[in-house]
C-alpha atoms as one frame of an Amber mdcrd trajectory, in Angstrom:
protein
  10.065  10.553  -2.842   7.091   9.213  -5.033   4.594  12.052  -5.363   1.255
  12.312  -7.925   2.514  14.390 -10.916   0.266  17.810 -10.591  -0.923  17.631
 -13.753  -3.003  14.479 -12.497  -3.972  15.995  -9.553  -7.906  14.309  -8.785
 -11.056  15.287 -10.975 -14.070  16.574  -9.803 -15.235  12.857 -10.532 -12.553
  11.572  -8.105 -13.793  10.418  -4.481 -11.069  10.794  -1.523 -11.335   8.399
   0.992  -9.007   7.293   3.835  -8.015   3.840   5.102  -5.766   2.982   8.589
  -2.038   1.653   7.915  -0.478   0.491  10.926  -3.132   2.759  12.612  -3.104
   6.024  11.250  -5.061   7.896   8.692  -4.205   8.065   5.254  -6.205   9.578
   2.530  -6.241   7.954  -0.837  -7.741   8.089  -3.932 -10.696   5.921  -4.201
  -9.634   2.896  -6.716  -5.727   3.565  -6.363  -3.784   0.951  -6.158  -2.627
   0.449  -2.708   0.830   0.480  -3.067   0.842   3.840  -4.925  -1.335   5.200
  -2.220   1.166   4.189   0.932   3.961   5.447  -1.069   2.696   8.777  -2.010
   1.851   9.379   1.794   5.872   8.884   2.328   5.604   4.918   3.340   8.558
   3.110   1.733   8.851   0.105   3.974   5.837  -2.773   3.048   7.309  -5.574
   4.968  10.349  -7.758   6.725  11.802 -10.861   5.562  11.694 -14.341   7.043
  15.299 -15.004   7.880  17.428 -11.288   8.471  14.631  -9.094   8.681  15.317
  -6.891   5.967  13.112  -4.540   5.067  11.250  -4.529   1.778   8.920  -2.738
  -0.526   7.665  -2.059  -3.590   9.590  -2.843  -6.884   7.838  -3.797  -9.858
   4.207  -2.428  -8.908   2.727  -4.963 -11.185   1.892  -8.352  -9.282   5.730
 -10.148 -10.214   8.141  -9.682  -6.906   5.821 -10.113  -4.012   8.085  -7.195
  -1.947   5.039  -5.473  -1.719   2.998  -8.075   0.559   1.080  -6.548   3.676
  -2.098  -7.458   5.726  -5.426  -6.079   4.523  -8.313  -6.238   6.942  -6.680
  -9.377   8.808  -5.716 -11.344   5.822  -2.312 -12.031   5.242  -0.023 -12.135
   1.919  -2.278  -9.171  -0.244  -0.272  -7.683  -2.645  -0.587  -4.002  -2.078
   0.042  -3.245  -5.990  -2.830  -5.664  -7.320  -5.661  -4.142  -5.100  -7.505
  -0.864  -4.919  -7.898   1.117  -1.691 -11.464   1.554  -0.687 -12.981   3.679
   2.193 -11.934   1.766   6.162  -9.686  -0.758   4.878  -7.193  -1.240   7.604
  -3.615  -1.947   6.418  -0.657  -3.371   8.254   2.724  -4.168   7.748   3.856
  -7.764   7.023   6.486  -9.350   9.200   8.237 -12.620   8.243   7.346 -15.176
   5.712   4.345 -15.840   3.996   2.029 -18.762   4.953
């Protein structure tokens, strides 16, 4: 499972914060990336696909594969690894294809 390393555990200069995925509290860093945030809470699974279903998520963490794609505060198609969580956003899961 992806974990923060100890060692880089947050500074006194570091402000928690929690957002809503799918509904329920998760606490975050504030200014991690999002996708580093769901999957240190134990979140694997980011979206489906269009035509089976399949379930995806993150793979290259750095704005290339678009597995990462969810819903941030009602918009569609945000890439979870190219934006930082701040305090309330509410997160959801993306089904299906992009528009």
């Amino acid at each position: 499972m992806f974990r923060r390393i100890e060692s880089l555990a947050p500074s006194p200069d570091e402000r928690p914060v929690v957002f809503q995925f799918e509904g329920e509290p998760v606490q975050a860093i504030e200014g991690q990336m999002l996708a580093t945030a769901l999957m240190a809470s134990g979140v694997t699974v980011f979206r489906s696909t269009p035509v089976s279903g399949a379930q995806r998520g993150p793979l290259c963490l750095m704005g290339v594969c678009f597995e990462c794609l969810v819903e941030i505060d009602g918009r569609p198609n945000q890439q979870a690894c190219m934006v930082a969580v701040r305090a309330g956003m509410q997160v959801r899961r993306q089904a299906g294809a992009r528009s």
